[in-house]
C-alpha positions as CSV (number, residue, x, y, z in Angstrom):
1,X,117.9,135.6,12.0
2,X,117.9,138.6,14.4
3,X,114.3,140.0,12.9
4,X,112.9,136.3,13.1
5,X,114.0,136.0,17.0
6,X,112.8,139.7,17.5
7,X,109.1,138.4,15.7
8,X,109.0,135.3,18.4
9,X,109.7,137.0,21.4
10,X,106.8,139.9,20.3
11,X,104.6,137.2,19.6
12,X,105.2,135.4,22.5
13,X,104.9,138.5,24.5
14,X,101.7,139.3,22.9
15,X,100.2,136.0,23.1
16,X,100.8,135.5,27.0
17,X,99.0,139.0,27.9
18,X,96.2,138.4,30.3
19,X,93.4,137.5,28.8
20,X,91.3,139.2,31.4
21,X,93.1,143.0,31.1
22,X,90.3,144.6,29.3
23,X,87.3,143.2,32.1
24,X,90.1,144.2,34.5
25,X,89.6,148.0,33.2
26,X,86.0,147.6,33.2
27,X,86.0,146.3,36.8
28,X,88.6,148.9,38.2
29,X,86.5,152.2,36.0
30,X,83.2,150.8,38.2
31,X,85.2,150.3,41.2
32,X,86.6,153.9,41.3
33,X,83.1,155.4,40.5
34,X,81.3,153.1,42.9
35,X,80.2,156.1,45.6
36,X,81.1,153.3,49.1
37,X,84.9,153.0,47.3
38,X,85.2,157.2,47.5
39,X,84.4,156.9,50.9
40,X,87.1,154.4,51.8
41,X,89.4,156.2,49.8
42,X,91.3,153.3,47.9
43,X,94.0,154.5,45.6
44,X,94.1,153.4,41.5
45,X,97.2,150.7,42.8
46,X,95.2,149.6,45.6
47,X,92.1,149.0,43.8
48,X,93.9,147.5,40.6
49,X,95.9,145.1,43.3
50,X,92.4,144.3,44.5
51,X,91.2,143.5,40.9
52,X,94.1,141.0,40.1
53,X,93.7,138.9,43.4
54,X,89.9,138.8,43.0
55,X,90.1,137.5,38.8
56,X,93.4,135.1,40.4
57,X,90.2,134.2,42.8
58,X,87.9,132.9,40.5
59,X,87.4,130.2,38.0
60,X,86.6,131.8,34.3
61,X,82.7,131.4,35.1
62,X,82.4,133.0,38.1
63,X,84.6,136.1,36.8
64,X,82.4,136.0,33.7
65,X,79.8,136.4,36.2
66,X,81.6,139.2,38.0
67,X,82.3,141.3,35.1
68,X,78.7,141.2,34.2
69,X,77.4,142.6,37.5
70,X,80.2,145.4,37.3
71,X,78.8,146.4,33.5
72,X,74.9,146.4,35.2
73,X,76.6,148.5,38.2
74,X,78.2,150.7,35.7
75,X,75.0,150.9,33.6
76,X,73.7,152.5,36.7
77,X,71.3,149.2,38.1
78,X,71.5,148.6,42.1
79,X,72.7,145.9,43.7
80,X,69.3,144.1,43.9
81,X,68.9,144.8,40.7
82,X,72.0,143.0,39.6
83,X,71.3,140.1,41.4
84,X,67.8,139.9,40.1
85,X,69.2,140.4,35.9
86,X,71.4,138.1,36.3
87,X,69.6,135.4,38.6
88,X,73.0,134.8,40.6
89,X,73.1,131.6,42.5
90,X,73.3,131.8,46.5
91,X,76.7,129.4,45.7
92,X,77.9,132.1,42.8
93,X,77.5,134.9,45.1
94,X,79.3,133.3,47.8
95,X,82.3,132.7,45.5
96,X,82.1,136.2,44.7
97,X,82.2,138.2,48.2
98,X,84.7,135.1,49.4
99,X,87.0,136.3,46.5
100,X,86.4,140.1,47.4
101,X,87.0,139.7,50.9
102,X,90.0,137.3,50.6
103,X,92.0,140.3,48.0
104,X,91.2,142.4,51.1
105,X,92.2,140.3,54.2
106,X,95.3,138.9,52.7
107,X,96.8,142.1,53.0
108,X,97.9,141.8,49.9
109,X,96.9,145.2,48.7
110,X,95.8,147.4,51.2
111,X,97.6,147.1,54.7
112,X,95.9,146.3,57.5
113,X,97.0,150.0,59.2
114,X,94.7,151.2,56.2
115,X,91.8,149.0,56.9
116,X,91.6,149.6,60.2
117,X,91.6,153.6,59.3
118,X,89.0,153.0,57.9
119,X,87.1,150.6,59.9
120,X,87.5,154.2,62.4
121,X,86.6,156.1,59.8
122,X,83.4,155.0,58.5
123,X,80.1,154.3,60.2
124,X,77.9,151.6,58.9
């Protein structure tokens, strides 16, 4: 009986992993290669917090979406580029940057003594 409740609780655990963990990697590997997120100087936890709230943020097409513009960035295409490949919607993009922005301005993640560092810190 003790082996049978042991092989529910692993399958259990194993079926209610996210289902999103492995784009999660791929987003968070782009993220912390992406050249403007060096210059902010987001920490792995900050920009794996960022990840989560973004994916908790969208519906499963507009993550889809998502993750497929990070593998083009990865892949080394621009952002026009991107946009162009994948023939994004004005309404997709705005779910996207209103997702991005949101994980940011909640505060969630990254505190807002850090965002205003470096709002001083970095000239547009």
């Amino acid at each position: 009986m003790k082996k049978f409740l042991i092989f529910i609780i692993t399958l259990l655990l194993v079926a209610c992993g996210d289902p999103r963990a492995k784009d999660k990697e791929l987003v968070v590997d782009t993220l912390l290669a992406d050249p403007d997120m060096v210059v902010l100087d987001f920490s792995l936890e900050d920009i794996e917090c960022m990840v989560d709230d973004i994916s908790d943020a969208m519906d499963d097409e507009t993550w889809s979406l998502y993750v497929e513009a990070m593998r083009l960035q990865k892949a080394g295409l621009n952002d026009v580029e991107v946009l162009q490949r994948l023939d994004v919607t004005d309404e997709d993009a705005g779910k996207i940057f209103a997702a991005a922005i949101t994980s940011m301005m909640t505060f969630n993640c990254i505190s807002m003594e850090k965002l205003i560092e470096i709002g001083m810190d970095v000239d547009y």
